[in-house]
N, C-alpha and C positions, 0 to 999 in steps of 0.2 A: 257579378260573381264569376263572369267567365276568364277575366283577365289570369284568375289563378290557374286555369288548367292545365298548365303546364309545370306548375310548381312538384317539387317533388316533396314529401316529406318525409322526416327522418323517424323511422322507429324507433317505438319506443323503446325504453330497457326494460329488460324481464325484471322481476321482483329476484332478491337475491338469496341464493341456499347458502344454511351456516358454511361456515369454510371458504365464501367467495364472496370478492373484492372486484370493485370497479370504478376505473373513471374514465370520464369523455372529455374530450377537447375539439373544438373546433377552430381551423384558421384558415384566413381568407388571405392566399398569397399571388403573387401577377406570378400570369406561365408567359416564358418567352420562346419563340420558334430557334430551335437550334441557329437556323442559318440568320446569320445575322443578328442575331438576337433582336428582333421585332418582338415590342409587346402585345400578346396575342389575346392578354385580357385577364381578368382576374379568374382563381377557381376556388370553389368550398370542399375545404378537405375535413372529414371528422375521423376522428380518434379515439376509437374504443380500446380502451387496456382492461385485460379481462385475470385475474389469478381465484386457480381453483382446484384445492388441495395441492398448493403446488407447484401446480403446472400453469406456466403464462401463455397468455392469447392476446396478440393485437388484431382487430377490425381497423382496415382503412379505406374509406371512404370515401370518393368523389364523385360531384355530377360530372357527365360530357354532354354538348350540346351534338345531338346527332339529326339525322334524316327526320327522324322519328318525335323526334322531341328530347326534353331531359333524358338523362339516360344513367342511371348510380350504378358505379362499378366499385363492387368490394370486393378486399383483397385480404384472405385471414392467412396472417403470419403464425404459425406451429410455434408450440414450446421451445424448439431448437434454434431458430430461428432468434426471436427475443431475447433467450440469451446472450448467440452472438452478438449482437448489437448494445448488448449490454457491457460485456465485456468489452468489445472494442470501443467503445465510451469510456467506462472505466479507465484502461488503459491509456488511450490520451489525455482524459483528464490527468493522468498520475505523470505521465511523461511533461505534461503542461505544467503544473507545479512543480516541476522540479527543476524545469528551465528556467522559471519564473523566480524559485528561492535561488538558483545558482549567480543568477542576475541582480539580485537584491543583495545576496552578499558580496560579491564583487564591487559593488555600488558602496555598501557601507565598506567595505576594504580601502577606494581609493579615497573617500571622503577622510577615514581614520589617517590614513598616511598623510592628504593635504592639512589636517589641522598638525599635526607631527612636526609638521615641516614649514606649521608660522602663517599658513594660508588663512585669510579672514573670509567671511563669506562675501562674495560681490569681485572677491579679489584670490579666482582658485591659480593655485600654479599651475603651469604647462608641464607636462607632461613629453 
């Protein structure tokens, strides 16, 4: 049983009052050291998203291996916060799709002009 002492574990989630909403995510991604980009080894990040009346809350969550042992450092992101980051998601998604349709129809523009102009498929005109 001793090999676990060092393990950390994760808390539990409280029971939830009407009006609040929550999900967790966990993901296991390689941290690499700025310089040079060495991989320095994998980390467990969790993700608590929390809304309540409201108002949004992210927990984030990782161990660091320190002197001491494990070590979980959380970070609560404010209402304001989670916004922003919502918004600036938002936003480049809508900037992405729009790059994306302007692309698609250009594509179907030159396609309509090669078949106009007698082109078979296997066999497009140059341009």
């Amino acid at each position: 049983m001793a090999k676990n002492k060092d393990k950390v574990r994760r808390p539990r989630t409280r029971l939830l009052l009407p009006g609040q909403f929550h999900k967790s995510s966990t993901v296991v991604a390689p941290i690499k050291l700025a310089e040079g980009g060495i991989l320095k080894g994998n980390i467990k990040y969790i993700l608590d998203t929390w809304r309540t009346d409201g108002q949004w809350k992210i927990f984030l969550q990782w161990i660091e291996q320190r002197q001491e042992g494990l070590v979980p450092i959380v970070i609560e992101l404010p209402h304001q916060v989670v916004e922003a980051i919502s918004r600036q998601r938002d936003q480049i998604v809508t900037e992405s799709r729009k790059a994306g349709a302007k692309k698609a129809f250009e594509t179907s523009k030159a396609k309509a002009h090669d078949r106009a102009n007698g082109a078979l498929p296997g066999n497009e005109v140059e341009r």
